[in-house]
C-alpha positions in Angstrom: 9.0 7.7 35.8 9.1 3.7 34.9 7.3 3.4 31.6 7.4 -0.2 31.7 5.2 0.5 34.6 2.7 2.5 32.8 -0.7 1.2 32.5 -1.9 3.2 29.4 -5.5 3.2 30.8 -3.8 5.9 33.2 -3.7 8.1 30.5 -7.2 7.5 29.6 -7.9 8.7 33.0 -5.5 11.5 33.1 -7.2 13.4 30.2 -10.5 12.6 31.6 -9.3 14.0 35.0 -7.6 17.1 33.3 -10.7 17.8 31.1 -13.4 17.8 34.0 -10.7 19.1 36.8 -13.4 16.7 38.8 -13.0 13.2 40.1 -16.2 12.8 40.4 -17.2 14.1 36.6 -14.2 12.5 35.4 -15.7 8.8 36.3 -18.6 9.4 34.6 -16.9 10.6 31.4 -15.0 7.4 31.3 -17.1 5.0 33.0 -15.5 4.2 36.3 -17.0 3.9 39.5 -15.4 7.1 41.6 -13.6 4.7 44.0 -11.8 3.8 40.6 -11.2 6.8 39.2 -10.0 8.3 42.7 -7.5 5.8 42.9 -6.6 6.3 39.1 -6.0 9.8 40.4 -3.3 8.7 43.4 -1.6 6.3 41.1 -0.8 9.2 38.9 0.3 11.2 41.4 2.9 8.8 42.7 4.1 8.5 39.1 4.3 12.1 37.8 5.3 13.4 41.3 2.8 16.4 41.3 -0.6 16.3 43.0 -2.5 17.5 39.8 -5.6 18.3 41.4 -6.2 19.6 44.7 -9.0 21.1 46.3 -9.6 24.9 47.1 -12.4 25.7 49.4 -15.5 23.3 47.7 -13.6 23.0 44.4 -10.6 21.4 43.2 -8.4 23.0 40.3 -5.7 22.0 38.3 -1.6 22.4 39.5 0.1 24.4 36.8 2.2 21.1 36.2 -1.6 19.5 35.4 -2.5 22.9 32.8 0.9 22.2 31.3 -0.3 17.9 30.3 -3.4 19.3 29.4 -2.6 20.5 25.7 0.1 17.4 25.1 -1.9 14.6 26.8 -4.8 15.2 24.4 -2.5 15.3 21.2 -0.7 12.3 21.8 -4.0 10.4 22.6 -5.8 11.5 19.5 -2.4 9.9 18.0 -2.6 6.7 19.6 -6.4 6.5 18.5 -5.3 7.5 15.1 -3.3 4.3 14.8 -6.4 2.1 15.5 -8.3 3.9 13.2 -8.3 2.7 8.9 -7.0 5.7 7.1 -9.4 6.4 4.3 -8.6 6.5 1.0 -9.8 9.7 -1.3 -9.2 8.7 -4.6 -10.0 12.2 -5.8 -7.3 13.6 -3.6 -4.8 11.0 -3.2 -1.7 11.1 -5.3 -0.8 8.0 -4.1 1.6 5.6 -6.9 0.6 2.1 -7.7 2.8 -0.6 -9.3 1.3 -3.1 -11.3 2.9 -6.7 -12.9 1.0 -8.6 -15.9 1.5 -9.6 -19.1 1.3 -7.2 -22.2 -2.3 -8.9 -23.4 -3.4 -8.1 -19.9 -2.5 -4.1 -20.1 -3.8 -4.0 -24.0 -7.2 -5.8 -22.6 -7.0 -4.1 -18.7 -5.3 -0.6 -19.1 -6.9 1.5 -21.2 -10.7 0.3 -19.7 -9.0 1.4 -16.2 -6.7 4.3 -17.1 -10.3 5.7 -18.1 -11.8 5.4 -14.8 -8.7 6.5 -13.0 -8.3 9.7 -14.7 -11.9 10.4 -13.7 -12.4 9.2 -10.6 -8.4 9.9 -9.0 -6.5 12.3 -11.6 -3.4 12.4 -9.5 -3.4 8.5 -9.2 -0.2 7.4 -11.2 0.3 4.0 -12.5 3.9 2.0 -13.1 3.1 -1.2 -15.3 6.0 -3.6 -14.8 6.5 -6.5 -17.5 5.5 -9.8 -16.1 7.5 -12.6 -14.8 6.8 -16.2 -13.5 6.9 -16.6 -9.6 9.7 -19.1 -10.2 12.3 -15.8 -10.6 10.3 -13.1 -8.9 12.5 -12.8 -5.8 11.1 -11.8 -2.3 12.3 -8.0 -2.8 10.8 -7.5 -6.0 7.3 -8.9 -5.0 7.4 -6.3 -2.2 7.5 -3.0 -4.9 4.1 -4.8 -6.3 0.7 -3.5 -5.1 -1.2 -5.6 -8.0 -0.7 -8.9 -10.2 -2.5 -9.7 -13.0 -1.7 -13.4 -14.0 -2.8 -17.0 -14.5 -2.1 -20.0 -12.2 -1.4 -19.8 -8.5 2.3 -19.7 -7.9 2.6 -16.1 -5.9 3.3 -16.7 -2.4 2.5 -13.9 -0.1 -0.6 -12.4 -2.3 -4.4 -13.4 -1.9 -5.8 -13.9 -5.7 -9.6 -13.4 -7.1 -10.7 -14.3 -10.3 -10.8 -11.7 -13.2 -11.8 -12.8 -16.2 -12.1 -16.1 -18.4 -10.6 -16.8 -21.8 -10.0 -18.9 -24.4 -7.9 -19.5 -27.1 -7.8 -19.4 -30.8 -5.8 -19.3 -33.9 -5.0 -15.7 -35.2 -4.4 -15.3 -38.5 -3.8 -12.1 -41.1 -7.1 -11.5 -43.2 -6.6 -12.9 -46.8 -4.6 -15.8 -45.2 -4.2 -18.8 -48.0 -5.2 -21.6 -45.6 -7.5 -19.3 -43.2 -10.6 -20.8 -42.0 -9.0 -24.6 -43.1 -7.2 -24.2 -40.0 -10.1 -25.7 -38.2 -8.9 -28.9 -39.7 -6.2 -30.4 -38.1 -4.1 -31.4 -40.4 -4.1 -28.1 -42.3 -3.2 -26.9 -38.5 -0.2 -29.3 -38.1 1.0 -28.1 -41.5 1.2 -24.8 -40.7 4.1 -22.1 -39.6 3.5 -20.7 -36.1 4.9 -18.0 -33.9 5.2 -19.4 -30.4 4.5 -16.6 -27.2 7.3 -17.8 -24.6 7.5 -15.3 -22.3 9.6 -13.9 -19.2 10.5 -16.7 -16.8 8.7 -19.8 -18.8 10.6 -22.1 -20.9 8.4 -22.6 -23.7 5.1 -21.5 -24.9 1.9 -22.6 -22.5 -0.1 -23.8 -25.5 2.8 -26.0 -26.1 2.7 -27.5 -23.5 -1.1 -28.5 -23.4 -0.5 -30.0 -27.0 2.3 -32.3 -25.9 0.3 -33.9 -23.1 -2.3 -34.5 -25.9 0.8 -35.8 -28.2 0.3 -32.8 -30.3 3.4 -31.0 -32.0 3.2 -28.2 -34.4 5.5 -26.1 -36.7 7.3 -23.4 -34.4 8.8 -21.3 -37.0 9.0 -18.3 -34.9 9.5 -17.4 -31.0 8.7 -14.0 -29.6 8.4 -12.9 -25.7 5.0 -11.5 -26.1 1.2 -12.1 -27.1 1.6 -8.8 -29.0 4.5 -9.1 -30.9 3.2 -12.5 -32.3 0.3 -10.6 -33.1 1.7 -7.8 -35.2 4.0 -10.6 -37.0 0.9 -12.9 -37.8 -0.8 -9.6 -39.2 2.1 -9.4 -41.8 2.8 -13.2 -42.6 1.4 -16.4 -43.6 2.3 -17.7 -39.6 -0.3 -18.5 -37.4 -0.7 -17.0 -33.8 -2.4 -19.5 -30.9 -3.0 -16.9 -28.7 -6.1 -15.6 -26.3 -9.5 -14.7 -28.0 -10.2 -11.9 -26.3 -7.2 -10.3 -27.4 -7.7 -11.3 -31.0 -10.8 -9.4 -30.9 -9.2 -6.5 -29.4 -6.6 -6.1 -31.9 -8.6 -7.7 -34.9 -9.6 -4.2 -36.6 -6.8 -2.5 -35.9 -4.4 -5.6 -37.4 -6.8 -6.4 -39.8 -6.9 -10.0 -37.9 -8.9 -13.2 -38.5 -10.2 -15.2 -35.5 -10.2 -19.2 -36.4 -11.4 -21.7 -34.1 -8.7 -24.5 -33.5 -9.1 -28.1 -34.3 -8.3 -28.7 -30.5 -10.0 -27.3 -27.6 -7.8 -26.0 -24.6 -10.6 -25.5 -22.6 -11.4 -22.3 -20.5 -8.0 -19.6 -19.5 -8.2 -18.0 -16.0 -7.1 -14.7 -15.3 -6.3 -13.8 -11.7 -5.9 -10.6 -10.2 -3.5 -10.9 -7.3 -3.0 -8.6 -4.0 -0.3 -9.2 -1.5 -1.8 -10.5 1.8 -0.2 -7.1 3.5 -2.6 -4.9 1.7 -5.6 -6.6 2.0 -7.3 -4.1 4.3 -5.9 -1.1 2.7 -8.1 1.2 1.2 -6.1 2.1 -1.9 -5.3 -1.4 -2.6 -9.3 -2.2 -2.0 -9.7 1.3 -4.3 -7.7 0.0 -7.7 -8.6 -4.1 -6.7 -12.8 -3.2 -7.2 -11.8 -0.8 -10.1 -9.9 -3.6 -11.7 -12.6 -6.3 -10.7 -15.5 -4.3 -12.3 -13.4 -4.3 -15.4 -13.5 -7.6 -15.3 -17.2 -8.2 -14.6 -17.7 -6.1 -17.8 -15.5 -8.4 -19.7 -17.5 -11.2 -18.5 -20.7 -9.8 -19.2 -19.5 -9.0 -23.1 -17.9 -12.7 -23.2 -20.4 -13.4 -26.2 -19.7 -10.4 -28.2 -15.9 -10.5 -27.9 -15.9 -13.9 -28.9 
């Protein structure tokens, strides 16, 4: 047999043909007219080389080499239909493994709110949470491990984004601090010590960079890679932490932290969730992208209380 010949319609006709063991029936089954279907019938003799159906007295009835396709035909159909068909995804069942890149004051804010509704709703769902890095060194390989980014900007080629939740930012300071809420003013701001968040990939810290272009420059006395660590040193010294509100608030109790509004106003922080653009019709990757949007909705919605 040529395959390249094959008209995979044929096939469609075959099991038809097979099933009924009538041209006649067959047609109707997969809407042909019978002049159609008894010519679907003769090219399939020519090309398997076996009559397939032939008449005996008023009926016609299958050759054994037509009982033999029978069983096979119909298998490897329901396969081809299978690969037209969008596998569903049961999150109670699935122990499927997701790999997720953000910053650390996206897991603090993001993780626990989502680990909660995982462990419900998909307890064999399994979560790898890989540090963040800037699109500028995330090579092509690396991007493809990634079924979620959590991020700001829109640097990540490859990946559709959505937004997930506005911030702000705002000075973070250990309760009891001596200049505390004189930090509003901006020269007790200038005169202070900071800790500076530069993290994987960037060259200095973001805030930094907003204050230069507003010929701005403050005290860096200390650099740390992460919104956390600066954080848990501000809690213990006199330095001052210019970080995201929301993640102030967070941590506040636990760090015994002061929020202090800044004597500048950065304006409004975006947080994107990104997908790449070869999941977006996958139902897992639809699954933990509506799970991680609600969390963000709720964010929104408490915007006034975290604040």
């Amino acid at each position: 047999m040529n395959f390249n010949s094959l008209d995979l319609n044929l096939l469609v006709a075959l099991d038809a043909l097979l099933r009924e063991a009538s041209v006649s029936r067959a047609a109707m089954r997969i809407g042909l007219s019978q002049p159609a279907a008894s010519h679907a019938l003769q090219r399939l003799r020519d090309l398997i080389g076996d009559p397939l159906l032939v008449r005996t007295g008023a009926r016609m009835e299958l050759t054994p080499r037509a009982q033999g396709l029978r069983g096979p035909l119909a298998q490897a159909l329901e396969q081809v239909r299978g690969l037209f068909t969008r596998d569903e995804f049961d999150a109670a069942r699935s122990e499927r493994h997701f790999r997720l890149m953000m910053p650390d004051l996206a897991v603090e804010l993001l993780m626990p709110p989502l680990m909660e509704k995982v462990t419900k709703l998909a307890p064999n769902v399994t979560i790898d949470v890989v540090p963040w890095r800037s699109s500028a060194i995330m090579t092509p390989e690396f991007a493809r491990t990634l079924d979620l980014v959590c991020s700001i900007g829109d640097g990540f080629k490859g990946f559709h984004r959505q937004l997930l939740y506005t911030d702000s930012d705002a000075l973070a300071v250990r309760r009891g601090h001596p200049a505390g809420g004189k930090l509003k003013k901006r020269d007790v701001f200038l005169a202070a010590r900071h800790v500076a968040v530069v993290i994987r990939g960037a060259s200095e810290d973001l805030i930094d960079i907003w204050l230069r272009a507003n010929n701005i420059e403050r005290r860096i006395a200390l650099v740390v890679p992460g919104y956390i660590e600066a954080l848990h040193v501000a809690a213990r010294t006199d330095l001052v932490a210019f970080v995201p509100r929301r993640l102030i608030t967070a941590l506040s109790k636990q760090l015994t932290l002061q929020t202090v509004d800044p004597p500048f106003d950065p304006g409004i922080d975006e947080q994107y969730l990104f997908y790449p653009t070869r999941a977006q019709m996958d139902p897992g990757s639809i699954w933990l992208r509506n799970l991680m949007l609600g969390i963000g909705r709720e964010m929104q919605r408490g915007k006034g209380r975290a604040a």
